[in-house]
C-alpha positions in Angstrom: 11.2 7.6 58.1 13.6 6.8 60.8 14.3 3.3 62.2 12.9 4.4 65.3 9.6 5.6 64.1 9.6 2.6 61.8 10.4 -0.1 64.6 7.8 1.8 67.3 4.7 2.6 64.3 5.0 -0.9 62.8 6.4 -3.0 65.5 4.3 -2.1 68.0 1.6 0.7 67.6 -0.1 -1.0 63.7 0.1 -4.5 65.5 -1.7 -3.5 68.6 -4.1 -1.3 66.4 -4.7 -4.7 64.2 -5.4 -6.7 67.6 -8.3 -4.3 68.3 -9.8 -3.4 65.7 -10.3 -3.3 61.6 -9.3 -0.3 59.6 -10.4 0.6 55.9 -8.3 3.1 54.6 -10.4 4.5 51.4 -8.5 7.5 49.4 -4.6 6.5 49.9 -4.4 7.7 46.5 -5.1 11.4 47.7 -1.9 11.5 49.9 1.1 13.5 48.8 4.1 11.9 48.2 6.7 14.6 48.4 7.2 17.5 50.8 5.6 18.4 53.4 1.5 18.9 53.8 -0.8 19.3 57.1 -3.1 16.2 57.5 -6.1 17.5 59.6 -9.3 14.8 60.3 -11.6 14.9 63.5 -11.2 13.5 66.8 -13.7 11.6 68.8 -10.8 9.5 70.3 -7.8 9.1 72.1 -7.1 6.1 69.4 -7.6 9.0 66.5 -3.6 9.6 66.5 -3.2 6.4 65.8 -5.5 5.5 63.3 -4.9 8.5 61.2 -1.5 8.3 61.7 -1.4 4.4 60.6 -3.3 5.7 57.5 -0.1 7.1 56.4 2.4 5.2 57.6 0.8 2.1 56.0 1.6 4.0 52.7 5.2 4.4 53.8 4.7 8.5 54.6 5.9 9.3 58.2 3.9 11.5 60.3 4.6 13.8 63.1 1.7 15.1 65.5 1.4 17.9 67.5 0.2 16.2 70.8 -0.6 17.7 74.3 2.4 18.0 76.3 1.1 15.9 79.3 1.5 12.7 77.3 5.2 13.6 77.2 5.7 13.2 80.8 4.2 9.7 80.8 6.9 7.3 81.3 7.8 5.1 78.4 5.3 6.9 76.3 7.3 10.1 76.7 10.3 8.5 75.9 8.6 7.3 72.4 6.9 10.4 71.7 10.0 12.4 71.7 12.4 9.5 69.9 9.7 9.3 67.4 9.9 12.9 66.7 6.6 14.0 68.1 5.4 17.6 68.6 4.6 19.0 72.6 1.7 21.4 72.8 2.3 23.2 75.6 -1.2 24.5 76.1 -2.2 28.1 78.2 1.5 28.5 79.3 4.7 30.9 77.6 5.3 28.2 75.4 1.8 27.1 73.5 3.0 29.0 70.3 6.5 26.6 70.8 4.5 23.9 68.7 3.7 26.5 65.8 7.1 27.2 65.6 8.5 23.6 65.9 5.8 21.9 63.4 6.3 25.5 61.0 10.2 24.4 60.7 9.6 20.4 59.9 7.1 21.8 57.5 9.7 24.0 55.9 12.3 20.9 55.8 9.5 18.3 53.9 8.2 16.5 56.8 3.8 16.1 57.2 2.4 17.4 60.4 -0.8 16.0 61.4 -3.1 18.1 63.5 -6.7 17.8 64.9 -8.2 21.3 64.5 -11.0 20.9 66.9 -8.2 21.2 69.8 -9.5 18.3 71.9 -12.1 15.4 71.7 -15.7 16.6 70.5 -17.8 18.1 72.7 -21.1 17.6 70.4 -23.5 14.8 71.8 -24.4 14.0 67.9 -20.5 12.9 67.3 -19.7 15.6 64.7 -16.9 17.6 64.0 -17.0 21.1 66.2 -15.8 24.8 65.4 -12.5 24.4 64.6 -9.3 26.2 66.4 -7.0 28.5 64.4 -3.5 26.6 64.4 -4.0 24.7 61.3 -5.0 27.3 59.3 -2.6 30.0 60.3 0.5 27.3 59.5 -1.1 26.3 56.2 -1.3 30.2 55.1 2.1 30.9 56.5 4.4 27.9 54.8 1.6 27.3 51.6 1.5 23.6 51.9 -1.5 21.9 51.3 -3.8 20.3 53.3 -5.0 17.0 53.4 -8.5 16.3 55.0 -8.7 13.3 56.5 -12.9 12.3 57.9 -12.1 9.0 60.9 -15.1 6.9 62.4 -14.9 4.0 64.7 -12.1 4.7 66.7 -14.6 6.0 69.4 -16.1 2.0 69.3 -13.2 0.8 70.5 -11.8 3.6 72.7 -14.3 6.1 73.9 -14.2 9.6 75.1 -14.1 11.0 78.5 -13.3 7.5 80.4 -16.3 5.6 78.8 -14.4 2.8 78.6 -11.7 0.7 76.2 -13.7 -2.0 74.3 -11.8 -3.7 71.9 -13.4 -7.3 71.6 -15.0 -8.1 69.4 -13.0 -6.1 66.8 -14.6 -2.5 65.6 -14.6 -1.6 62.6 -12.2 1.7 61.8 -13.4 3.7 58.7 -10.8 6.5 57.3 -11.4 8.3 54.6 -8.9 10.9 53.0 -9.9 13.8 50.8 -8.1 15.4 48.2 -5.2 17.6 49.4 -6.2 21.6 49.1 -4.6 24.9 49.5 -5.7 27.8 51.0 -3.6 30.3 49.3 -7.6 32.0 48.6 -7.1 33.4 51.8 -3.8 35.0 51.3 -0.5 34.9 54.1 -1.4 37.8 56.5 -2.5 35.6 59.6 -2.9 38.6 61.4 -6.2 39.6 59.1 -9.1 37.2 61.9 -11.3 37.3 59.0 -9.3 35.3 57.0 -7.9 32.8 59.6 -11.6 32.3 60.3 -12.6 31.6 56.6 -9.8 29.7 56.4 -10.3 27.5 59.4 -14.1 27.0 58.6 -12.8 25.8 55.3 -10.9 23.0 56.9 -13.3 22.4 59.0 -15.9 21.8 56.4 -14.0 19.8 54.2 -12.9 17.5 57.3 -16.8 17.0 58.4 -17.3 16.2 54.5 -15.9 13.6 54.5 -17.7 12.1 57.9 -20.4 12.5 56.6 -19.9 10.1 53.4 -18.8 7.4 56.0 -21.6 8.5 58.4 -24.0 8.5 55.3 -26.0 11.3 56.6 -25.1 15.2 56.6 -23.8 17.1 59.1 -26.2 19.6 61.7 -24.6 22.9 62.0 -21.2 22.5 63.5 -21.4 22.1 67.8 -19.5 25.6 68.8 -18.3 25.9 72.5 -18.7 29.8 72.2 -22.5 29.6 71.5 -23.2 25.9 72.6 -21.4 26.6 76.1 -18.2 24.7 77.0 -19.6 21.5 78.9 -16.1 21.4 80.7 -13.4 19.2 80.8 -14.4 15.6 79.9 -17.8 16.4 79.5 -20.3 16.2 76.5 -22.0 19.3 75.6 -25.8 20.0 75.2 -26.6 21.6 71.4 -28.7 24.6 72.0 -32.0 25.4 69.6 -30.1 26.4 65.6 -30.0 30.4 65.7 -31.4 32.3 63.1 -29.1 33.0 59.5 -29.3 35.6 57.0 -27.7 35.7 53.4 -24.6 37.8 55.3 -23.9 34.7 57.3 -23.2 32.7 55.0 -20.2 32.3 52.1 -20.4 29.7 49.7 -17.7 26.9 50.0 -15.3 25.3 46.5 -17.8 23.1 48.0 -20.9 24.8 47.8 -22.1 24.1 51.7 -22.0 27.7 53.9 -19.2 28.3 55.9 -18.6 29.0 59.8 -20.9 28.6 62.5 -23.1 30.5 65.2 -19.8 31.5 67.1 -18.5 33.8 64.1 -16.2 31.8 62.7 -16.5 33.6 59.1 -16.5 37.0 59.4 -14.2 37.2 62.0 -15.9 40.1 64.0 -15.2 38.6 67.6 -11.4 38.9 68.5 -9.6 35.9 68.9 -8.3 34.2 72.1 -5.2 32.4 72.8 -6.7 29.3 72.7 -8.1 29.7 69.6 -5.0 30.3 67.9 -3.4 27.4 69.5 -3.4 24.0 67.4 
């Protein structure tokens, strides 16, 4: 951990995140403490870096996240991000496979990436964990480190999505629970086969929402999918559309034992991915 990301996490970012709100960290046990692993949890959030990341830096681990490039180009913030060794996405431009590259090489030299597979904020009106996007899984088959789920809830209390509002007094309560690290070696190194990407990302995915639901305490609907949902739009929340019908072929049983993918084909891999999907 550099004395810069030390002096900005724990001089500033875990005391403001203290003044706001209450985090229980359940599962610290789970995190890897040498070389370098994906963290992946859900976002409901703009606060979610933080809290995840606090998380693990509260346990002395650094991490670096692969954040959308706009917040960059903030003043001050910019100028943290990039001292504190955090990750542009540069998203539907040249450089959106830049990040890949970047967070690919830290991997390789022992440092944790944190990512949020979803892409953006959840679009489902029930709160839960949506299809997931293909970053995280094709850097976890391509360097072989494992993952390490992570399920948030209660950020979106205190900071809500889509402009509805900062609310930080009275103190929320932050719950963040972190799974046991996983591989995904099942699902080989050939990120160029969709099938497995898809499996592989569903797999994340499922293991992520997991572990919502034990904080939730309830289980999960099917997961909201943009592709069959309909994308609501930018800074909107979307509308779930009646569950469509599944066969035995939909389905493939989990480590878990809960099916995999969702409505928008997220198993099988039959529908060709997009550049978006593949982005982190």
């Amino acid at each position: 951990m550099t004395p810069f990301y030390r002096f900005a996490a724990r001089g500033a970012i875990i005391p403001f995140l203290k003044a706001v709100s209450k985090q229980h960290v359940t599962g610290t046990e789970n995190i890897p403490r040498e070389g370098g692993f994906i963290a992946v949890a859900n976002h409901l959030s703009n606060l979610d870096p933080l809290t995840a990341m606090r998380a693990l830096v509260d346990e002395d681990v650094p991490i670096y996240s692969l954040a959308k490039s706009q917040l960059f180009e903030i003043p001050v913030l910019g100028h943290v991000f990039r001292a504190g060794g955090q990750i542009p996405v540069y998203r539907d431009s040249a450089k959106a496979g830049n990040s890949l590259v970047e967070a690919e090489r830290r991997l390789g030299e022992g440092d944790p990436i944190m990512i949020f597979p979803e892409g953006t904020l959840s679009r489902d009106p029930l709160q839960w964990p949506m299809t997931g996007k293909t970053g995280a899984a094709r850097l976890a088959m391509r360097t072989g480190v494992p993952v390490l789920p992570m399920g948030q809830w209660g950020a979106q209390d205190v900071l809500g999505a889509y402009g509805s509002g900062f609310r930080p007094f009275p103190r929320k309560d932050v719950d963040v629970l972190i799974g046991k690290p996983f591989d995904l070696s099942e699902f080989g190194e050939d990120t160029s086969d969709h099938a497995a990407v898809r499996g592989a990302t569903a797999e994340i995915m499922r293991c992520i929402t997991e572990l919502v639901e034990q904080l939730r305490g309830e289980k999960a609907p099917r997961p909201f999918d943009m592709k069959y949902d309909g994308d609501p739009g930018k800074g909107n929340i979307g509308v779930r559309r009646p569950d469509p019908p599944t066969t035995s072929d939909d389905v493939r049983p989990s480590r878990t034992g809960t099916p995999a993918g969702g409505p928008g084909g997220n198993e099988n891999g039959d529908e060709p991915e997009t550049a978006s999907e593949q982005q982190p």
